[in-house]
MISE-892811 format. One record per residue: residue number from 1; x, y, z of N, C-alpha, C, O in turn; residue in three letters. Coordinates in pm, 1 decimal. Layout:
<NUM, <X, Y, Z>, <X, Y, Z>, <X, Y, Z>, <X, Y, Z>, "ALA">
...
//
This chain:
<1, <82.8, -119.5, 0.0>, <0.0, 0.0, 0.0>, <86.6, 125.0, 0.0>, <191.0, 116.3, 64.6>, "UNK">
<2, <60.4, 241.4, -62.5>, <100.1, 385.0, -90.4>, <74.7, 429.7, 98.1>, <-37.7, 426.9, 148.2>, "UNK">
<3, <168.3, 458.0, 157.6>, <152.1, 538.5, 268.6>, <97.0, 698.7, 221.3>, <58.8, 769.4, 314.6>, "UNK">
<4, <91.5, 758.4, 80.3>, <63.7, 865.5, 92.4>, <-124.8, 887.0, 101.5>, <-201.2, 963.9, 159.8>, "UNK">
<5, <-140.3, 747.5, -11.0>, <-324.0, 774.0, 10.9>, <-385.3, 690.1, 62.8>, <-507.4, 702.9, 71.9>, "UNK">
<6, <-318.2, 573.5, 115.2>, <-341.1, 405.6, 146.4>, <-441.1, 370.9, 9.7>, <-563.2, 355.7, 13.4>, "UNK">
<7, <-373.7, 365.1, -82.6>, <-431.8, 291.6, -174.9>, <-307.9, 209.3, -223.6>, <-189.1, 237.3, -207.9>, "UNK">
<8, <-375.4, 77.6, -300.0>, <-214.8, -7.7, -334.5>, <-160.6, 76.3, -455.2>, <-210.1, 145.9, -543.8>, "UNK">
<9, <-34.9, 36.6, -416.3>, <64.8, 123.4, -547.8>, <-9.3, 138.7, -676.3>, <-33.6, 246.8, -730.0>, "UNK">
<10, <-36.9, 42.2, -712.7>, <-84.8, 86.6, -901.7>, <-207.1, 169.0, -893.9>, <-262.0, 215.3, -993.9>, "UNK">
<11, <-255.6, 189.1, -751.6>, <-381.0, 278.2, -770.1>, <-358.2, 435.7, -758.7>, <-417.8, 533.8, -803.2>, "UNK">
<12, <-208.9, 409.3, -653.5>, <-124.2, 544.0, -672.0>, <-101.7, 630.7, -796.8>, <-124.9, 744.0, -839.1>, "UNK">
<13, <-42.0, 511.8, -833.4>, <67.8, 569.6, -994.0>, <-45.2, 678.1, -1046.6>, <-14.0, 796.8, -1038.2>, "UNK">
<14, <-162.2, 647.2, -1095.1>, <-186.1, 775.9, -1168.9>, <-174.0, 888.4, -1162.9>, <-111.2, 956.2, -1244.2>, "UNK">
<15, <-246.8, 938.9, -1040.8>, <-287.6, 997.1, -941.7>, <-129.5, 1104.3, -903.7>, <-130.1, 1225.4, -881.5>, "UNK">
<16, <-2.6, 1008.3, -906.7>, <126.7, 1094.5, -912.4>, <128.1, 1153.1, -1066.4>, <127.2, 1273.5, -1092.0>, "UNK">
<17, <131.3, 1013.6, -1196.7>, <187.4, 1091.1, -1319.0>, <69.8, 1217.7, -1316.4>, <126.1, 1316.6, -1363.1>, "UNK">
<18, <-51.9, 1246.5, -1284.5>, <-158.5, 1360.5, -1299.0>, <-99.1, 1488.8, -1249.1>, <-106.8, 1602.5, -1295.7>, "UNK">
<19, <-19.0, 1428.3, -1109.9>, <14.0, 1584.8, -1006.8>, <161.4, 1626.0, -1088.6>, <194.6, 1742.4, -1110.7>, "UNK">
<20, <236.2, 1513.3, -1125.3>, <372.4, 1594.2, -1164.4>, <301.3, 1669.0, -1326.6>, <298.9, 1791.9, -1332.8>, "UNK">
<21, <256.6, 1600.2, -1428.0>, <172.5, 1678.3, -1524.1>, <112.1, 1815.0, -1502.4>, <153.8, 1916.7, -1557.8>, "UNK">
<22, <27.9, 1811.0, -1432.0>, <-29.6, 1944.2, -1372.8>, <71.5, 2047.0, -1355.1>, <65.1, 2159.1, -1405.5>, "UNK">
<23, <190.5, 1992.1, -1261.1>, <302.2, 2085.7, -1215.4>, <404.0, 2121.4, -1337.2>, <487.2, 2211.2, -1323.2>, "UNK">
<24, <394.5, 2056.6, -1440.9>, <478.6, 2040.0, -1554.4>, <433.8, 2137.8, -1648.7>, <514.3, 2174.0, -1734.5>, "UNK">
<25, <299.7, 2194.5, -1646.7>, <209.8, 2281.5, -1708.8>, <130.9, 2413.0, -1677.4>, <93.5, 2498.7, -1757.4>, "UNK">
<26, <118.8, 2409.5, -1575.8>, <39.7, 2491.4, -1506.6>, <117.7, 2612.4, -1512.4>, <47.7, 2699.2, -1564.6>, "UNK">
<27, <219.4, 2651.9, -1485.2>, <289.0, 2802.4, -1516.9>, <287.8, 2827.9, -1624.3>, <280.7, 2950.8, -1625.1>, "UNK">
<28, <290.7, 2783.5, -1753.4>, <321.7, 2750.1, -1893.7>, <135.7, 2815.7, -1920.4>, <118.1, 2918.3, -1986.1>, "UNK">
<29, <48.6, 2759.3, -1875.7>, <-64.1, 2775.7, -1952.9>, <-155.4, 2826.9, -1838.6>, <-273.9, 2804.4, -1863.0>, "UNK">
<30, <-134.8, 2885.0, -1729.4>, <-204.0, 2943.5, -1572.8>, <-259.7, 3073.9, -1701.9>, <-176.3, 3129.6, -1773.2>, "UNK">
<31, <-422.0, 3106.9, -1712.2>, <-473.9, 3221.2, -1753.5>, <-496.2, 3152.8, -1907.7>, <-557.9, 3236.8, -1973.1>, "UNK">
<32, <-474.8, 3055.8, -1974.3>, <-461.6, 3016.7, -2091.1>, <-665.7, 2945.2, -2117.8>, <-741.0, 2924.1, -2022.7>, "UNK">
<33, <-687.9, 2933.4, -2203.2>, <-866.9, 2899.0, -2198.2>, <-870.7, 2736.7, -2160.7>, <-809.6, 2661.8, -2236.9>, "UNK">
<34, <-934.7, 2684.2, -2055.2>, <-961.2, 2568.6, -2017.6>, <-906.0, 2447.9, -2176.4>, <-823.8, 2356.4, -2173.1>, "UNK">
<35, <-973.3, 2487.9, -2274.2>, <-1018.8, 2392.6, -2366.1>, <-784.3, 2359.5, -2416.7>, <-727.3, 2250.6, -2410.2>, "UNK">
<36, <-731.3, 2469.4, -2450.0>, <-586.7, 2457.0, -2471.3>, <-534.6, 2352.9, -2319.3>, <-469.2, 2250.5, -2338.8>, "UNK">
<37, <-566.5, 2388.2, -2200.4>, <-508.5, 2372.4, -2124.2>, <-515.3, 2204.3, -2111.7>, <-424.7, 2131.4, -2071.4>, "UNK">
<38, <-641.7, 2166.6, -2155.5>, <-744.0, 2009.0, -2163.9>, <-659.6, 1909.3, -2253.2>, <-630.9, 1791.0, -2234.9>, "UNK">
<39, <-628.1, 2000.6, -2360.7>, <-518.6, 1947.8, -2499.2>, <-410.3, 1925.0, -2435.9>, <-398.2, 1807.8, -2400.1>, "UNK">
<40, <-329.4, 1992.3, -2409.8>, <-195.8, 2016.4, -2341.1>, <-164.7, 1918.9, -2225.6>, <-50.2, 1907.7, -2182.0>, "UNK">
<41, <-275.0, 1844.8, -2174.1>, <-256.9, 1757.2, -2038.6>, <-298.6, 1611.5, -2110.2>, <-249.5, 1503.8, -2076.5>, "UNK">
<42, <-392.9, 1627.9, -2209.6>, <-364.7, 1480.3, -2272.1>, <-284.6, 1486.3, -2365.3>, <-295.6, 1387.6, -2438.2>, "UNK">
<43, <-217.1, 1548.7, -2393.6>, <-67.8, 1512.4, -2515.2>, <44.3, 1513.7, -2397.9>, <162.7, 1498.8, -2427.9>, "UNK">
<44, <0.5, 1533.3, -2254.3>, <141.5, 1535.9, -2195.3>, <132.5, 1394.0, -2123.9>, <231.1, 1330.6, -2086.3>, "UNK">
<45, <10.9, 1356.6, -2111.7>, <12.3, 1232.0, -2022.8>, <-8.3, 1089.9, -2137.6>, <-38.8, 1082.1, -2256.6>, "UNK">
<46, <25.4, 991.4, -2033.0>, <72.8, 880.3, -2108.9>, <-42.9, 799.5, -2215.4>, <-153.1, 794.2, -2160.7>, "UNK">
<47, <-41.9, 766.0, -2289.0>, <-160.9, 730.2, -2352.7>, <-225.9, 636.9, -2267.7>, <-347.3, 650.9, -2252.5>, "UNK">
<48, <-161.7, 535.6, -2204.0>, <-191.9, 397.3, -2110.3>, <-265.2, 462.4, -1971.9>, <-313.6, 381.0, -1893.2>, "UNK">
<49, <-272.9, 581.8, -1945.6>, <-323.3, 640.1, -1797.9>, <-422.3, 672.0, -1812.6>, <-454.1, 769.5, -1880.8>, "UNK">
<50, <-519.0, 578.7, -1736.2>, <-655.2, 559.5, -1705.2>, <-737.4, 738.8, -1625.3>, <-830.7, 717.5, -1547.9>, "UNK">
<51, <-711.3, 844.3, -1640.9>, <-780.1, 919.3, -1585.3>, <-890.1, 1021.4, -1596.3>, <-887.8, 1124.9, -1663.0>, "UNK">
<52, <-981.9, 977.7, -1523.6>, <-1182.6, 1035.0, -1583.2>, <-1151.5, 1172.7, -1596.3>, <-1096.3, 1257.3, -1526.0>, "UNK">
<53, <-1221.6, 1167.4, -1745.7>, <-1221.7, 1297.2, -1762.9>, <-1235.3, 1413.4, -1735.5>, <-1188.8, 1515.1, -1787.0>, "UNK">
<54, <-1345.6, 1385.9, -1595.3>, <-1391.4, 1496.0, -1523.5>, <-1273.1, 1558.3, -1448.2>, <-1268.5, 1675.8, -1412.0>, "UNK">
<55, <-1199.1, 1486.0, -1433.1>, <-1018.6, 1507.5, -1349.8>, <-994.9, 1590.0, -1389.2>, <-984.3, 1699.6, -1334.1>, "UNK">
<56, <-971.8, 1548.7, -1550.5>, <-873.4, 1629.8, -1602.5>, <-928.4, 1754.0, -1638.0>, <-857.5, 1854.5, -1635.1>, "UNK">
<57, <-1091.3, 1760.9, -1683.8>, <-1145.6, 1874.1, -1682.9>, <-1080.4, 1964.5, -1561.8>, <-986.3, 2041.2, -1582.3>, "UNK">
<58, <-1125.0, 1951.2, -1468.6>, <-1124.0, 2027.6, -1288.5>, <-1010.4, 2055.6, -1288.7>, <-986.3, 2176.3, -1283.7>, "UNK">
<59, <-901.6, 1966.8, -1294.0>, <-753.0, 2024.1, -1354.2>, <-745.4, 2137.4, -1455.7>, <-689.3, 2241.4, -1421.3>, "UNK">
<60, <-794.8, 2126.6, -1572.5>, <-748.3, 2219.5, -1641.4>, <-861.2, 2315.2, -1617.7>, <-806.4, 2413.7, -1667.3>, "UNK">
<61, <-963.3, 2353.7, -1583.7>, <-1048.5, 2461.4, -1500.3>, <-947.8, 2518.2, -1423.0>, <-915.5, 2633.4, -1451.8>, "UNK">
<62, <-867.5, 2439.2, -1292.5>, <-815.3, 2509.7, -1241.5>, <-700.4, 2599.1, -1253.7>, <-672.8, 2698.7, -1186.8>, "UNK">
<63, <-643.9, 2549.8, -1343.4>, <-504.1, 2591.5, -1439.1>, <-548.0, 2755.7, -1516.0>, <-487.5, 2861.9, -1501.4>, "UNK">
<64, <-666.5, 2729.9, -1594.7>, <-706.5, 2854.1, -1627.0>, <-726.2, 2980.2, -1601.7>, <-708.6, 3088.4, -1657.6>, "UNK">
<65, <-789.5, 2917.3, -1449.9>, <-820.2, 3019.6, -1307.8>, <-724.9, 3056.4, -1265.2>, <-742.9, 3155.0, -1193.7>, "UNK">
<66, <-582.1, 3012.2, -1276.2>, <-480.6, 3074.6, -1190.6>, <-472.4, 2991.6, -1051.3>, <-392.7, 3038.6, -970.1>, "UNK">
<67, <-561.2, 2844.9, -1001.6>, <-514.5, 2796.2, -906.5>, <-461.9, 2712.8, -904.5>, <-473.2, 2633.3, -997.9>, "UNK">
<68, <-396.0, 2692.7, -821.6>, <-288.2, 2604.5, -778.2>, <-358.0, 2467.5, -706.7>, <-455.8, 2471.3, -632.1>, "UNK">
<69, <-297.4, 2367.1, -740.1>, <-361.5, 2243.0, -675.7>, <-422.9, 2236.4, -502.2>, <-514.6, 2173.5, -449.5>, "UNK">
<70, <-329.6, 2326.3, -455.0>, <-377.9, 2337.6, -276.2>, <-484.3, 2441.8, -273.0>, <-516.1, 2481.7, -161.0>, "UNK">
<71, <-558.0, 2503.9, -399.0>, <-638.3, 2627.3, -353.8>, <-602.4, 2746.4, -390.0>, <-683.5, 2829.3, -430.9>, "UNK">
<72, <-454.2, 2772.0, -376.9>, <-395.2, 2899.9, -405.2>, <-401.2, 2948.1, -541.6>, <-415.6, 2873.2, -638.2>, "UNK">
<73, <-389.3, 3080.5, -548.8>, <-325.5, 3121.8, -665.5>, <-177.8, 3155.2, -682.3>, <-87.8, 3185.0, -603.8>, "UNK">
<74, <-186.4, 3140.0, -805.6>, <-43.3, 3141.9, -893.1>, <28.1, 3232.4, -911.2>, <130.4, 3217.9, -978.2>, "UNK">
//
């Protein structure tokens, strides 16, 4: 099991490649229109990574907005 979410490792893995992605992008496209930002996170993530779309939506919503994964702004 992942001590960070107690979920078993492979349930982890995404859930990390999503947060380092996010962090890999988010200065790059922070203020940029949701729909670029949506593109930009599935050409950056792996084709094989299982993650609901609604994720990645809320992700790139937040990217647009200027927030930062903890709430903050950018």
């Amino acid at each position: 099991m992942s001590h960070l979410s107690g979920l078993p490792e492979e349930q982890d893995a995404p859930r990390v490649v999503l947060e380092r992605t996010i962090r890999l992008v988010e200065d790059e496209l922070r203020g940029a229109p949701v729909e670029d930002v949506l593109a930009r996170l599935l050409a950056e993530l792996p084709d094989d990574l299982d993650v609901p779309e609604h994720n990645l939506r809320a992700a790139a919503q937040a990217i647009a907005e200027g927030r930062r994964e903890d709430g903050s702004r950018g």
